[in-house]
C-alpha positions in Angstrom: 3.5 -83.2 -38.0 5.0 -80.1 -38.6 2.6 -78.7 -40.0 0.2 -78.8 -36.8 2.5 -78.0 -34.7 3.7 -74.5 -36.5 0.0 -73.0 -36.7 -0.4 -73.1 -33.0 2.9 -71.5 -32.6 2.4 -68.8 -35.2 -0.9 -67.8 -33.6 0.3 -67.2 -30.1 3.7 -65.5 -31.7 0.8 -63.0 -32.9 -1.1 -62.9 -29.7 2.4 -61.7 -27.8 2.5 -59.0 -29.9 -0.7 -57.6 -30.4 -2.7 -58.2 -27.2 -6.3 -57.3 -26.8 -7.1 -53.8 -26.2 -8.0 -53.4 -22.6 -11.0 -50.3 -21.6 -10.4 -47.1 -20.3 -9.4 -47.5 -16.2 -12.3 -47.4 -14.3 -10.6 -44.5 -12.8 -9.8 -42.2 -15.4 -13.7 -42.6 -16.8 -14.9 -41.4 -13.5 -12.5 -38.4 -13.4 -13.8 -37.7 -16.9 -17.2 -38.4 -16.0 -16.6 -35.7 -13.1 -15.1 -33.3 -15.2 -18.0 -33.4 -17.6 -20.7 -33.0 -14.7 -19.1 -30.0 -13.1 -20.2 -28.3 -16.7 -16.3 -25.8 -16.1 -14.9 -26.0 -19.6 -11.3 -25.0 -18.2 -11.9 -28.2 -15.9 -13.0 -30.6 -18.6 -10.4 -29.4 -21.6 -7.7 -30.1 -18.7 -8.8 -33.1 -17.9 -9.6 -34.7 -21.0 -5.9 -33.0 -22.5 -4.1 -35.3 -19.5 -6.5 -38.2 -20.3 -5.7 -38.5 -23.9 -1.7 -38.0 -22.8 -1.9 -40.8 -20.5 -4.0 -43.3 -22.1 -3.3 -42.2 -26.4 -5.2 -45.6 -27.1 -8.4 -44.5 -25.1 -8.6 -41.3 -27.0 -11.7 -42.5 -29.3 -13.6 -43.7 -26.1 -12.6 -40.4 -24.1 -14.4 -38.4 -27.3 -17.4 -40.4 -27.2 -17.7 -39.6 -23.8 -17.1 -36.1 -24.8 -19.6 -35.5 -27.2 -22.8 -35.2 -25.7 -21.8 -32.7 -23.8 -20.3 -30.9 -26.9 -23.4 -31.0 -28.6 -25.6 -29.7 -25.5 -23.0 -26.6 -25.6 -23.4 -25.9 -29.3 -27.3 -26.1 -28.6 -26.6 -23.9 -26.2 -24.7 -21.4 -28.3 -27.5 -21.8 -30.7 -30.0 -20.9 -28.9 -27.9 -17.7 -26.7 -27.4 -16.6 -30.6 -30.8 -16.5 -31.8 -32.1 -15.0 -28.5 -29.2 -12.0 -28.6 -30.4 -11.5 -31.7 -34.2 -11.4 -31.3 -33.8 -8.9 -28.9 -32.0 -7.3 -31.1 -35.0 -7.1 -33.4 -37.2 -6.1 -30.9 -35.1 -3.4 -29.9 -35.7 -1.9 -33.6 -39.2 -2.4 -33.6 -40.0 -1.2 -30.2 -42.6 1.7 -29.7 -40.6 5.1 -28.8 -41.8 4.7 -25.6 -40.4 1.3 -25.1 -37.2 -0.4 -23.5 -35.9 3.0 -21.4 -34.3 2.6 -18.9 -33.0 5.3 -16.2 -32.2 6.1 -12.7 -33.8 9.0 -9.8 -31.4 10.6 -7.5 -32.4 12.4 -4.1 -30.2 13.9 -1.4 -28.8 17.1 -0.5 -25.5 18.8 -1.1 -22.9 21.6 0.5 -21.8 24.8 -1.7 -18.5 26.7 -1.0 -17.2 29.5 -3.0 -19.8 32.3 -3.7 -21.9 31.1 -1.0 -21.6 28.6 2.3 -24.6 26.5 2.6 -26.7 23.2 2.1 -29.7 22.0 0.5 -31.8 19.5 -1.5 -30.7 17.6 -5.3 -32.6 16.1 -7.4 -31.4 14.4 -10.7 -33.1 11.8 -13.2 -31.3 9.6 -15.9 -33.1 8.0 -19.0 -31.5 5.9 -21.5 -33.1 4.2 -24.5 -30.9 2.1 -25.9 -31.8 0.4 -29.5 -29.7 -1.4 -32.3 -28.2 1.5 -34.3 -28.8 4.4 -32.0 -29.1 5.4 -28.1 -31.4 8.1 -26.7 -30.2 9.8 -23.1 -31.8 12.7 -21.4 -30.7 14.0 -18.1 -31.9 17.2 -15.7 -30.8 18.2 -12.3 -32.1 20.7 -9.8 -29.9 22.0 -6.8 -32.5 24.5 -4.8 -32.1 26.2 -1.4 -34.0 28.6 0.4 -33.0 30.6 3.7 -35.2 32.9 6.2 -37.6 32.9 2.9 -34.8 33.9 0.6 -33.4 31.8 -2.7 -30.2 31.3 -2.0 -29.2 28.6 -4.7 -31.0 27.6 -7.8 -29.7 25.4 -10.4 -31.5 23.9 -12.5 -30.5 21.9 -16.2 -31.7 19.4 -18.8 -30.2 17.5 -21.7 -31.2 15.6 -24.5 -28.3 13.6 -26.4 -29.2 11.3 -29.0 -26.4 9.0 -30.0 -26.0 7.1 -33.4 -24.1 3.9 -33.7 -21.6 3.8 -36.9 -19.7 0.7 -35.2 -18.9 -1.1 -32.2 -17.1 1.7 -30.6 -17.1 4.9 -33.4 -21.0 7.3 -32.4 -22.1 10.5 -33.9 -23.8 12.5 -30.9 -26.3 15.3 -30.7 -26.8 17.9 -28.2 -29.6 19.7 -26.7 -28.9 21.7 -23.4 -30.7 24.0 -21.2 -29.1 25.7 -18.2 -30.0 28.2 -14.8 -27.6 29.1 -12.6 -28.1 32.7 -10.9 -25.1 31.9 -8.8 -22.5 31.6 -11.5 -24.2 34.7 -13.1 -26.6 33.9 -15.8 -30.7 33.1 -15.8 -30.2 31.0 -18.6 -27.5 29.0 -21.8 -28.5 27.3 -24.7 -26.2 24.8 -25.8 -26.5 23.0 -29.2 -23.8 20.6 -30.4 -23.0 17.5 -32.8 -19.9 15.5 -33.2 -18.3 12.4 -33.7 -17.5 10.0 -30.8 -15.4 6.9 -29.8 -15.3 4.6 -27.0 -11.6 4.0 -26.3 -11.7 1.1 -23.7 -14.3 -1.0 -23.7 -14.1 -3.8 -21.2 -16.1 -5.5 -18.4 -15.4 -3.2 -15.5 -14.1 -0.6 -17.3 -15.4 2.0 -20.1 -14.0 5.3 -21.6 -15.5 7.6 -24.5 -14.8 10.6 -25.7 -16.2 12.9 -28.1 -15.8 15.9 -30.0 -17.6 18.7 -32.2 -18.6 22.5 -32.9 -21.2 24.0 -30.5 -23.2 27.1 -30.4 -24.0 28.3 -27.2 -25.9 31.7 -26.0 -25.5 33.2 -22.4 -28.5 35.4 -20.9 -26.5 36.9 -17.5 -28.7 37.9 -14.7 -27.3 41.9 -15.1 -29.3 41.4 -18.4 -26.3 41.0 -20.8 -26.3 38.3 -23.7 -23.6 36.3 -25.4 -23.8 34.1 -28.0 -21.3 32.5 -30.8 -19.8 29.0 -32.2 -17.4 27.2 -29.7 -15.9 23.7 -29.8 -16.7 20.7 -27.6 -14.5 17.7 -26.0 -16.3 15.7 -23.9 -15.0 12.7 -21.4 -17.1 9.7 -19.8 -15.3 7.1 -17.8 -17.2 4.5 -15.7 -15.0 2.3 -13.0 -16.8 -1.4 -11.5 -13.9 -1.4 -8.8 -16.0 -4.0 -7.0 -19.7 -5.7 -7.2 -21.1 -3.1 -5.4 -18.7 -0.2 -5.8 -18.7 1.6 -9.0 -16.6 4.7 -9.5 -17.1 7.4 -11.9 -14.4 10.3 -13.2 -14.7 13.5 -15.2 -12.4 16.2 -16.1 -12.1 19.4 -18.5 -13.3 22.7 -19.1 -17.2 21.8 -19.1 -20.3 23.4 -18.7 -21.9 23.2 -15.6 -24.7 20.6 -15.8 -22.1 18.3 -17.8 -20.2 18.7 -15.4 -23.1 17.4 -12.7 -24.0 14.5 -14.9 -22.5 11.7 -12.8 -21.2 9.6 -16.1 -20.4 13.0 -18.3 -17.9 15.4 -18.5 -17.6 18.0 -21.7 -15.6 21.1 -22.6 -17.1 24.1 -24.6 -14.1 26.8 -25.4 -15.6 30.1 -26.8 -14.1 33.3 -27.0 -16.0 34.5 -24.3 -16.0 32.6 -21.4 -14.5 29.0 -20.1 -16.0 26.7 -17.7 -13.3 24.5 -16.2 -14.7 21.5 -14.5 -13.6 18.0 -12.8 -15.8 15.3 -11.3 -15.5 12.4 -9.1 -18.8 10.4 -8.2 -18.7 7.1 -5.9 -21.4 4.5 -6.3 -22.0 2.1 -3.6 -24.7 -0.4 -4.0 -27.1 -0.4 -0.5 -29.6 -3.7 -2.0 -31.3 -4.0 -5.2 -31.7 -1.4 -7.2 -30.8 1.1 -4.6 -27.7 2.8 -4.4 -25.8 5.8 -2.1 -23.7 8.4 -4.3 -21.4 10.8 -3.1 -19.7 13.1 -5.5 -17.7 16.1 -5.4 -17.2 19.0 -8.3 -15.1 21.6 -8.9 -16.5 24.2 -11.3 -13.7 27.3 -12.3 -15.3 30.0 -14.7 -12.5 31.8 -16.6 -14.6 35.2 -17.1 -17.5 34.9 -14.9 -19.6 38.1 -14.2 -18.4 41.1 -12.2 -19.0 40.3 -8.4 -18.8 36.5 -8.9 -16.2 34.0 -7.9 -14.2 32.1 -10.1 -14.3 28.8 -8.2 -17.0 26.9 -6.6 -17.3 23.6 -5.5 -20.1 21.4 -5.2 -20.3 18.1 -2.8 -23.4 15.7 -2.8 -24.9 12.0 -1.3 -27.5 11.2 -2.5 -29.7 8.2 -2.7 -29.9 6.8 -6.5 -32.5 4.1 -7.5 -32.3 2.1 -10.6 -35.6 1.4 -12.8 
């Protein structure tokens, strides 16, 4: 008799203790469930993290929940990888004339200093940009004519090939061509190689500089020459203060189409003569790929030729278009 009775007993004793596990609340599956859907990580790891404190015993259930949408995410990541790095591949194998990039500027300007006036500027951008190494070339032309007289011409190219040792650490090259009657000479050569670094590096913010020898050789307009090794520093900084406003800042003793370049700013210092330069250039998106620039230079030659100001300043808007 006592032993009937003792069994019964023994298994509800048991059942007080340890009572069936009950499911995860309706509730907190559909805030889970929500979280999932929305796709917001910060969302979901918040959500899940409060789940798991409130309800420990549900934390197998909550996972399993979890998991398809973990493995869509590292499918995801799979395929982002192997796409970065096809184009990546392509960008090596690309035909020279492939994957360039650029921009065309038109507007007009306003000189003081050696002369008071207005006219039109012109400027084109193009950057290849591969793997290893990134190609940019650059000319601008400032031109004016008054009662059928030339009263400003400026004209200058670059080429500047660039070659990746890291992340952030570029040799550079440089190939420069200059006219500026104005300042006093028909033409400069500039040649140039260095070593460069980008210092910040972030979304809406960038900043390299560089550094190197140069040669450089002066043909002034009263037919004297000048020619001899120098040393380069060179700044470029690029702002994103909004999503359509982008600013742009250069400073140093630069030459003068450097100095014009709207993301460039470089120093040559030669026993000769300096060109002290500093740049500001506002981008404000119109739509698409069109854009309205206004920038403003100041230019300061430490020697310029007899009969020639030291200063001059140069103030543009222009219309730039992307491609």
């Amino acid at each position: 008799m006592l032993r009937k009775t003792f069994l019964p007993f023994s298994l509800m004793a048991i059942g007080a203790v340890s009572p069936a596990h009950a499911a995860l609340p309706e509730p907190v599956k559909a805030m889970v469930t929500a979280a999932i859907e929305s796709g917001n990580d910060a969302e979901i790891k918040s959500v899940v993290k409060f789940a798991k404190l409130t309800h420990p015993d549900d934390s197998a259930e909550i996972d399993t929940m979890l998991a398809p949408y973990k493995a869509e995410q590292a499918q995801l990541a799979k395929a982002k990888k192997e796409r970065v790095e096809a184009e990546k591949l392509a960008k090596m194998e690309a035909p020279f004339f492939d994957n360039w990039s650029g921009e065309g500027e038109l507007g007009g300007f306003r000189n003081t200093g050696n002369s008071d006036n207005v006219g039109i500027s012109a400027g084109l951008r193009l950057l290849k940009d591969a793997v290893k190494w990134r190609l940019k070339f650059r000319a601008r032309a400032d031109y004016q004519r008054n009662n059928g007289l030339t009263s400003k011409e400026q004209f200058s190219a670059a080429l500047e090939p660039e070659y990746k040792m890291s992340d952030r650490l570029f040799f550079f090259g440089l190939t420069q061509y200059e006219r500026d009657r104005l300042q006093g000479f028909s033409s400069r050569y500039t040649l140039s190689a260095g070593v460069g670094y980008t210092v910040i590096k972030e979304k809406d913010i960038q900043l390299d500089v560089k550094a190197g020898p140069a040669w450089r050789l002066t043909e002034y307009t009263d037919g004297g020459t000048d020619s001899g090794l120098a040393g380069l520093v060179g700044m470029d900084l690029a702002w994103q203060i909004a999503k359509k406003i982008k600013l742009t800042q250069g400073a140093g003793a630069t030459l003068a189409s450097d100095a014009r370049s709207l993301s460039s700013a470089t120093a040559i210092f030669s026993s000769g003569t300096n060109t002290l330069t500093a740049r500001t250039a506002v981008d404000a998106k119109i739509s698409g790929k069109l854009s309205a620039r206004l920038s403003y230079v100041v230019e300061h030659e430490t020697n310029p030729p007899e009969g020639h100001d030291k200063t001059d300043t140069l103030s543009r808007a222009t219309l730039v278009y992307d491609f």
